[in-house]
C-alpha positions in Angstrom: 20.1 73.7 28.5 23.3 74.8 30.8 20.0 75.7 33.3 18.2 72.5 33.1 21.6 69.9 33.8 21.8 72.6 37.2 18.5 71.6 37.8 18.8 68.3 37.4 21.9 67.8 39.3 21.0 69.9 41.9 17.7 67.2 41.7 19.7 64.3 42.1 22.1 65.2 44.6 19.2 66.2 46.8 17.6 63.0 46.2 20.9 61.0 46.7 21.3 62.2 50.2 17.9 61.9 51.2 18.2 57.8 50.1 21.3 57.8 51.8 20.0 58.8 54.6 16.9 56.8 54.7 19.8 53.7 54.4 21.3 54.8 58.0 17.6 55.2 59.4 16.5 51.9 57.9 19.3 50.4 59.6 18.4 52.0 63.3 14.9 50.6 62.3 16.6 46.5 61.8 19.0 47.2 64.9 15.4 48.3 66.7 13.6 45.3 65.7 16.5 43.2 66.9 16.9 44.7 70.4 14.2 43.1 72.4 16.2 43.6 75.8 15.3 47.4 75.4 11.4 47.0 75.5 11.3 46.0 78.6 12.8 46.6 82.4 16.4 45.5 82.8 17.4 44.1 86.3 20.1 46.4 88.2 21.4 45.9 91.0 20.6 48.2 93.6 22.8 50.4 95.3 24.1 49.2 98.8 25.1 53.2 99.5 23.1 55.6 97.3 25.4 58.8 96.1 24.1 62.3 96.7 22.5 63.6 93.9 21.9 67.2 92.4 18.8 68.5 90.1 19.2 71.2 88.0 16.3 73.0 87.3 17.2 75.6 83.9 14.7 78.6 84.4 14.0 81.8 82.2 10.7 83.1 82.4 8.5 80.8 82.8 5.1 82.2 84.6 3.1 79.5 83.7 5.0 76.4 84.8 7.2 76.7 87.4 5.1 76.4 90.0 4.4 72.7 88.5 8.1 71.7 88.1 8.8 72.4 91.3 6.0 70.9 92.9 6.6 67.7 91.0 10.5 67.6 92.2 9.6 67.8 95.8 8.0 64.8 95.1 10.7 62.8 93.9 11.6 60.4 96.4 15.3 59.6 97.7 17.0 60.1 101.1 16.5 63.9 102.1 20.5 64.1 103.2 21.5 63.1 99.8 19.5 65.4 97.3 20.3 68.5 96.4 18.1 70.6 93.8 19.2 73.9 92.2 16.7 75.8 90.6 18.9 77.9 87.9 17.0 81.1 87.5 17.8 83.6 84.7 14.3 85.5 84.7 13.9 89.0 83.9 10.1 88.6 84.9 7.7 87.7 87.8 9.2 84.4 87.5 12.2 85.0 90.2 9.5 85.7 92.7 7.2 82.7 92.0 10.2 80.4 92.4 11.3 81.8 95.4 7.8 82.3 96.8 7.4 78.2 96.1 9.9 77.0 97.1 9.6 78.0 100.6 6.6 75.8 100.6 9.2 72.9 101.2 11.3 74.0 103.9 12.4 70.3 104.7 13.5 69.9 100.6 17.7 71.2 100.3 16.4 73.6 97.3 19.5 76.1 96.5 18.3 79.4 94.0 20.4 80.4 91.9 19.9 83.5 90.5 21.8 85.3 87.5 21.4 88.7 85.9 23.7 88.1 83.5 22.3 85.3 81.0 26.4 84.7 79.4 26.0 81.3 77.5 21.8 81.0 77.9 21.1 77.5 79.1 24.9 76.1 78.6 26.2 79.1 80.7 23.1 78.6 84.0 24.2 74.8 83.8 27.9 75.2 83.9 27.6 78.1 87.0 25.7 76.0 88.7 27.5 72.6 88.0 30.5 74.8 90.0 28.4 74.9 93.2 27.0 71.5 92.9 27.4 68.8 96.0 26.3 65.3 94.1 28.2 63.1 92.5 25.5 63.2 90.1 23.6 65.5 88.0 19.8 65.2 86.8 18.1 67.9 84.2 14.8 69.1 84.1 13.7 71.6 81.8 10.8 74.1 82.9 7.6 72.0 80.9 8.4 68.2 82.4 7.0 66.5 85.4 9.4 64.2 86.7 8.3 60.8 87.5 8.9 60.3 91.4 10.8 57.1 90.9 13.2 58.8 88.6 16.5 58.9 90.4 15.9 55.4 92.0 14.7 54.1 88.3 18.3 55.5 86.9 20.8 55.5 89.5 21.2 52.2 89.2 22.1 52.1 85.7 25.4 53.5 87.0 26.8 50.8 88.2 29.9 50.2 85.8 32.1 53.8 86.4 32.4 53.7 82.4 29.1 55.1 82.2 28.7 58.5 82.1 24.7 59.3 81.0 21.4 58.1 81.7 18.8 59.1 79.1 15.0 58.8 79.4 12.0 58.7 77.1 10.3 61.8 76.8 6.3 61.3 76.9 3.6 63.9 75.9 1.3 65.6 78.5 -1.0 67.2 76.0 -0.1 64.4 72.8 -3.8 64.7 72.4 -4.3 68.4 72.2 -4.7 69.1 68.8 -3.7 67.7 65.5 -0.8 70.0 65.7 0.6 68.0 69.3 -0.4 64.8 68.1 2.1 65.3 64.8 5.1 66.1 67.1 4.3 63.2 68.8 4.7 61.1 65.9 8.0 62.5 65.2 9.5 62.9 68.5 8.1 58.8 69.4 10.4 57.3 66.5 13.3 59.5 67.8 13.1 58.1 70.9 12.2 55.0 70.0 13.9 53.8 67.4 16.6 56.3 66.5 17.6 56.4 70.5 17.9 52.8 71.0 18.8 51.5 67.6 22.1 53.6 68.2 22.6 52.5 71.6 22.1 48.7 70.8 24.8 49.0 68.4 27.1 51.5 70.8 26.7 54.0 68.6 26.9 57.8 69.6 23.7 58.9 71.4 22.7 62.3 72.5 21.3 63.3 75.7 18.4 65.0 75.2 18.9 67.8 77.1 16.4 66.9 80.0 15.4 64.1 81.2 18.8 62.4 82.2 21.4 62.2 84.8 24.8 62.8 84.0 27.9 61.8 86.5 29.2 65.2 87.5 32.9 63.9 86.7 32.0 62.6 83.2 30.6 66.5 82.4 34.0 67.9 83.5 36.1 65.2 81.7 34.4 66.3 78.7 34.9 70.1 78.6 32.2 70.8 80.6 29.2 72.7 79.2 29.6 75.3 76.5 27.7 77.8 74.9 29.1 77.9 71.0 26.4 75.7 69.9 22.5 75.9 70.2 22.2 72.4 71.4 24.6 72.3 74.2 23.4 68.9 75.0 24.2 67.3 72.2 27.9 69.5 72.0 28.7 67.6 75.1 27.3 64.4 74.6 29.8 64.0 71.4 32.8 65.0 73.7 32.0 62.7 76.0 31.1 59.5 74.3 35.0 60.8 72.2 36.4 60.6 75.8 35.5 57.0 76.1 32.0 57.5 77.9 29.6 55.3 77.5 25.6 56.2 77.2 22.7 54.2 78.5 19.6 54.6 77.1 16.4 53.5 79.0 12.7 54.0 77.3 11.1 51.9 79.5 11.8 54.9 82.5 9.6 58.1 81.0 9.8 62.0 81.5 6.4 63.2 80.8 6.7 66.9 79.1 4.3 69.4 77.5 4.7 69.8 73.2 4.5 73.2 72.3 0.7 74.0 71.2 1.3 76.5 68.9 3.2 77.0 65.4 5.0 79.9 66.3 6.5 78.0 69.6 7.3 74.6 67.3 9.1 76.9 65.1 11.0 78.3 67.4 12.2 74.9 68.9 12.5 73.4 65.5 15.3 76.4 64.5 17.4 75.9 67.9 17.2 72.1 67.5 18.3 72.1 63.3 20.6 74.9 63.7 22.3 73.8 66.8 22.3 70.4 65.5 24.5 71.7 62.2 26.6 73.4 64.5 27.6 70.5 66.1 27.9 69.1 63.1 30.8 71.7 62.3 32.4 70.9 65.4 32.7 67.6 65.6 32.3 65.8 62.2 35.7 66.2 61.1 36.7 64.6 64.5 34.5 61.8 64.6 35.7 60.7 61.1 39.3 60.9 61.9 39.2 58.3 64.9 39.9 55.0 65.5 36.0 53.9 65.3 34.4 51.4 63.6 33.0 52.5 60.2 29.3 51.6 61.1 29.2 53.8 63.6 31.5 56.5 61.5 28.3 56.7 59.1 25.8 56.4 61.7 27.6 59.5 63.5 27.4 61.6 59.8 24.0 60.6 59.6 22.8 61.9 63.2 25.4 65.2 63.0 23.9 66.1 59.5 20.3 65.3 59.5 18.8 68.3 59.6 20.5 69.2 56.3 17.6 66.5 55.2 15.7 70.0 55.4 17.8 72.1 52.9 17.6 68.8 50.5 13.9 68.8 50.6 13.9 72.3 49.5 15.9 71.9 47.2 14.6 68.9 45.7 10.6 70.5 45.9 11.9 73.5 44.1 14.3 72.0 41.7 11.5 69.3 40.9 9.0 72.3 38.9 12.0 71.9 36.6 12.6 68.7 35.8 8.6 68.2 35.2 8.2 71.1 32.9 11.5 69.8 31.2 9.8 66.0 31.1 6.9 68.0 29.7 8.7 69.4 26.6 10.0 66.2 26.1 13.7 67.0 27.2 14.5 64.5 29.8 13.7 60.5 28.7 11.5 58.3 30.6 14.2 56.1 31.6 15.7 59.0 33.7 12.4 59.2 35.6 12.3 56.0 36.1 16.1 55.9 37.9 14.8 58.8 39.8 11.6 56.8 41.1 14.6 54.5 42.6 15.0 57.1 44.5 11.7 57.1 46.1 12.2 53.8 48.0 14.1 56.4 50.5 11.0 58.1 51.3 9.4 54.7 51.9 11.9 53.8 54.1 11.5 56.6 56.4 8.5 56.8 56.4 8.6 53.5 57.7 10.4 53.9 60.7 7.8 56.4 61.8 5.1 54.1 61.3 6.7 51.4 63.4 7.0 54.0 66.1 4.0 54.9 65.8 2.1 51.3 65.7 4.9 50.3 69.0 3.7 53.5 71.0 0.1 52.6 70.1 0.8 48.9 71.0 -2.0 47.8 68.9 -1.6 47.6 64.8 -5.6 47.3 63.5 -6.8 49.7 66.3 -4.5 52.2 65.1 -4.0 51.6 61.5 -7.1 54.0 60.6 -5.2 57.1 62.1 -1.6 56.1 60.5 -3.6 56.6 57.2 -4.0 60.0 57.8 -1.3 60.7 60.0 1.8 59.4 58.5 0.7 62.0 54.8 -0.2 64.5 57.3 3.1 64.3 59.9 5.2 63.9 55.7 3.4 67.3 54.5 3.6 69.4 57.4 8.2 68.2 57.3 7.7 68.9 54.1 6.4 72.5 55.0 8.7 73.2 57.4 11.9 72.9 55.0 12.3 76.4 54.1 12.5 77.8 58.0 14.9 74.9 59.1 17.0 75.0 56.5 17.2 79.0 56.9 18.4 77.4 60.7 20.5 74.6 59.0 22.3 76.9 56.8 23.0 79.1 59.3 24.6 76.7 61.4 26.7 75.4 58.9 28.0 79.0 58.0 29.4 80.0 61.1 26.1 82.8 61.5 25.7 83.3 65.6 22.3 83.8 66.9 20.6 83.8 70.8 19.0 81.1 72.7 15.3 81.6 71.7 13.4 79.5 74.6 10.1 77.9 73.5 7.1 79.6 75.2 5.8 77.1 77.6 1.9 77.4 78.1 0.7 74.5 81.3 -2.4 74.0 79.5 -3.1 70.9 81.8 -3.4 73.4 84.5 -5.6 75.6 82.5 -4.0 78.6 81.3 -4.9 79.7 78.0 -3.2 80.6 74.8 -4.7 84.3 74.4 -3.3 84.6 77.9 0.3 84.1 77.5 2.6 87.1 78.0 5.7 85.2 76.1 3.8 84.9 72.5 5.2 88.1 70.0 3.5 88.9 67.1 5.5 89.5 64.5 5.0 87.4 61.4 8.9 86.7 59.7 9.4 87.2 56.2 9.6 83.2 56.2 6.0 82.9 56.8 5.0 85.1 54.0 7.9 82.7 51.4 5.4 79.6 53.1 2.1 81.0 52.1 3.9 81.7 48.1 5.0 78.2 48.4 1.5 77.1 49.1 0.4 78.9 45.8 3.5 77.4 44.1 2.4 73.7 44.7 -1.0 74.5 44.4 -0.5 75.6 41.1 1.4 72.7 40.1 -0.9 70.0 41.4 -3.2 71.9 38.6 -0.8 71.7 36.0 -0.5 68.3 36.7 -4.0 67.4 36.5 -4.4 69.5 33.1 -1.3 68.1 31.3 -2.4 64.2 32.8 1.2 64.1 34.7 1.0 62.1 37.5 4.4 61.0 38.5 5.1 64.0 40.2 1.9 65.3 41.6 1.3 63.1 45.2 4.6 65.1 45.7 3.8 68.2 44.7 0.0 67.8 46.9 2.1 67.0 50.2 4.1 70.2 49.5 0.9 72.5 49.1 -0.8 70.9 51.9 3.2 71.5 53.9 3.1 74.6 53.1 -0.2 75.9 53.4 -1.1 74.3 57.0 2.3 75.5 58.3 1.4 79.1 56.8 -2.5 79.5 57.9 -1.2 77.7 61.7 2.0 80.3 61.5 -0.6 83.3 61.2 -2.7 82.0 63.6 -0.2 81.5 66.4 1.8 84.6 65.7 -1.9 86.9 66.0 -2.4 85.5 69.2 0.9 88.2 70.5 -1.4 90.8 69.9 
């Protein structure tokens, strides 16, 4: 019995935080539908001098799309005397020769190449040398996969005008959203961040987080801050909570897009997805404590838990999933009363709730509800199953955030697969299948096997849940094999 009241609480706690947390989404999602001023252009004046700006252009191996970053910077247009673009190289490959072999093709561009052999700090560390030699009184990222709009710095420059602000953040678009059912899922998940996550916090002054790319920072808000570091994985957001602590204020702007390539291939989303969920916990280890203990209103005291801690959502599903076989072999045997499953359906309405912020993303993005309305029947279970079947690899990332454990940068493996370069042909792809994969493809046979108990004993409660976690599990196993046999 001592066994099943773990269970159970270990049950309820998990689905306690995952309702709370569907609260603080559900709350972005009202302060969303409220903020009509975002969904559309906002009139700035326009600068009688413009200031000199500087791009930063973080680089580390990337054969396969540098050549169309840097084309697609030289486009950018602003006065020639006051832009400055640093392409921060830290290759150990062919890379450093493409770059410098490119650039020469714009002799009347001010590029500066930066090259280091010693990678100290990964991203955090190329940013911060460079932000020493920098000339502009502003600072614009680009990672190596996004195609900056030409208009960008005369789209967000503006937005500058009061000296309080101290970040401009763009919406990241998809080049290749309609690859595969694989890039049309992060899609769905990265459209409700920046939709309604991004601006329901930043209608309601809340912290943001720059994305890291895709913005423009004033050079003395970075140095105010701290300026970068490297004891987190998501240096961007690391800086954006000591600057918005400093008295900083973020603009967000969705109406000004970054277009970017989504990784194509398991093994590359699962390598972004454990930089993005571990960093994200370090941060929240960092700051938290901090955050709590200022003078700040409490709204935006619980908003700031919720965006510090949400990947934990990942070791909550896990725990919930596996805690779950449990509590319905206990309801079986008749040990647990029907009026306990019913609290715990309460419970539920959390899952709802999320779920509908995604679909409001999703129906905005599309801009039509009936046209798109067959697709967000299958894609909203789909986008659920596939989170659901990532929770045992992020929370392995989550967990070793929270603990203090170290690890390297890992970049994502960039692929340019507008420009046609093929999977089979990418040198950055490694095969070698983690022992996580493997715990997937038994949780697929877990689930599986419990969506047949259910049908055999006639218990239903449980079993849509238990069919999204096989389906997870067993799509982000079979794609996980694929991708990691294509290193070969």
């Amino acid at each position: 019995m001592i066994l099943l009241y773990i269970l159970i609480g270990i049950y309820a706690l998990g689905m306690l935080f995952i309702f709370l947390y569907s609260l603080a989404q559900g709350h972005l999602l009202l302060s969303f539908l409220r903020s009509k001023k975002y969904l559309g252009k906002v009139a700035h004046p326009v600068p009688e001098n413009w200031p000199k700006v500087t791009i930063q252009l973080p680089v580390f191996n990337e054969l396969y799309v540098v050549d169309r970053l840097i084309a697609a910077v030289a486009k950018i247009n602003y006065p020639a005397d006051l832009l400055e673009i640093q392409v921060l190289d830290d290759s150990t490959d062919q890379t450093a020769e493409l770059i410098q072999k490119k650039i020469q093709e714009f002799p009347d561009i001010n590029f500066k190449y930066i090259h280091r052999t010693d990678r100290t700090g990964f991203k955090a560390g190329a940013l911060k040398e460079g932000l020493a030699r920098v000339s502009g009184e502003f600072i614009a990222i680009f990672d190596a996969d996004f195609v900056p709009d030409p208009e960008f710095l005369l789209k967000t420059i503006p937005y500058f005008s009061s000296e309080k602000v101290g970040m401009v953040q763009t919406r990241w678009t998809h080049l290749n959203k309609n690859y595969s059912l694989l890039t049309r899922l992060q899609a769905f998940a990265l459209d409700a961040h920046f939709l309604i996550e991004q601006i329901g916090r930043n209608s309601q002054h809340a912290f943001i987080n720059f994305n890291g790319t895709g913005g423009i920072w004033r050079k003395s808000c970075i140095i105010d801050a701290g300026d970068w570091q490297d004891d987190t994985l998501t240096e961007d957001l690391d800086l954006s909570y000591r600057a918005q602590r400093k008295g900083w204020e973020f603009v967000y702007r969705p109406e000004i897009e970054s277009p970017a390539e989504l990784p194509p291939i398991m093994s590359a989303v699962k390598s972004q997805q454990f930089r993005w969920t571990k960093g994200g916990a370090e941060c929240a280890g960092k700051h938290a404590k901090a955050v709590l203990g200022e003078d700040l209103p409490f709204g935006i005291k619980i908003h700031a838990m919720a965006h510090l801690f949400n990947s934990s959502l990942f070791i909550a599903i896990l725990l919930v999933s596996l805690s779950s076989i449990g509590v319905w072999w206990a309801g079986v045997q008749g040990l647990i009363s029907d009026s306990l499953f019913k609290v715990a359906g309460l419970f539920m309405i959390g899952f709802v709730i999320i779920a509908g912020v995604y679909l409001v993303a999703y129906f905005y993005e599309k801009r039509s509800f009936w046209r798109s309305l067959f697709q967000a029947i299958y894609m909203l279970p789909l986008f659920l199953s596939v989170s659901m079947g990532l929770a045992l690899h992020n929370a392995q990332a989550v967990w070793e955030g929270l603990s203090g454990k170290k690890s390297p940068f890992i970049r994502t493996p960039k692929f340019n697969l507008e420009g046609g370069t093929g999977l089979e042909s990418n040198n950055y792809i490694k095969y070698k299948i983690p022992a996580t994969t493997w715990m997937e493809g038994i949780l697929m046979l877990v689930f599986s096997g419990m969506v047949g108990l259910h049908i055999y004993w006639g218990t239903f409660e449980m079993l849509p849940f238990h069919l999204m976690l096989a389906v997870g599990y067993g799509l982000v196993f079979f794609s996980s094999f694929k991708a990691y046999s294509l290193g070969k």
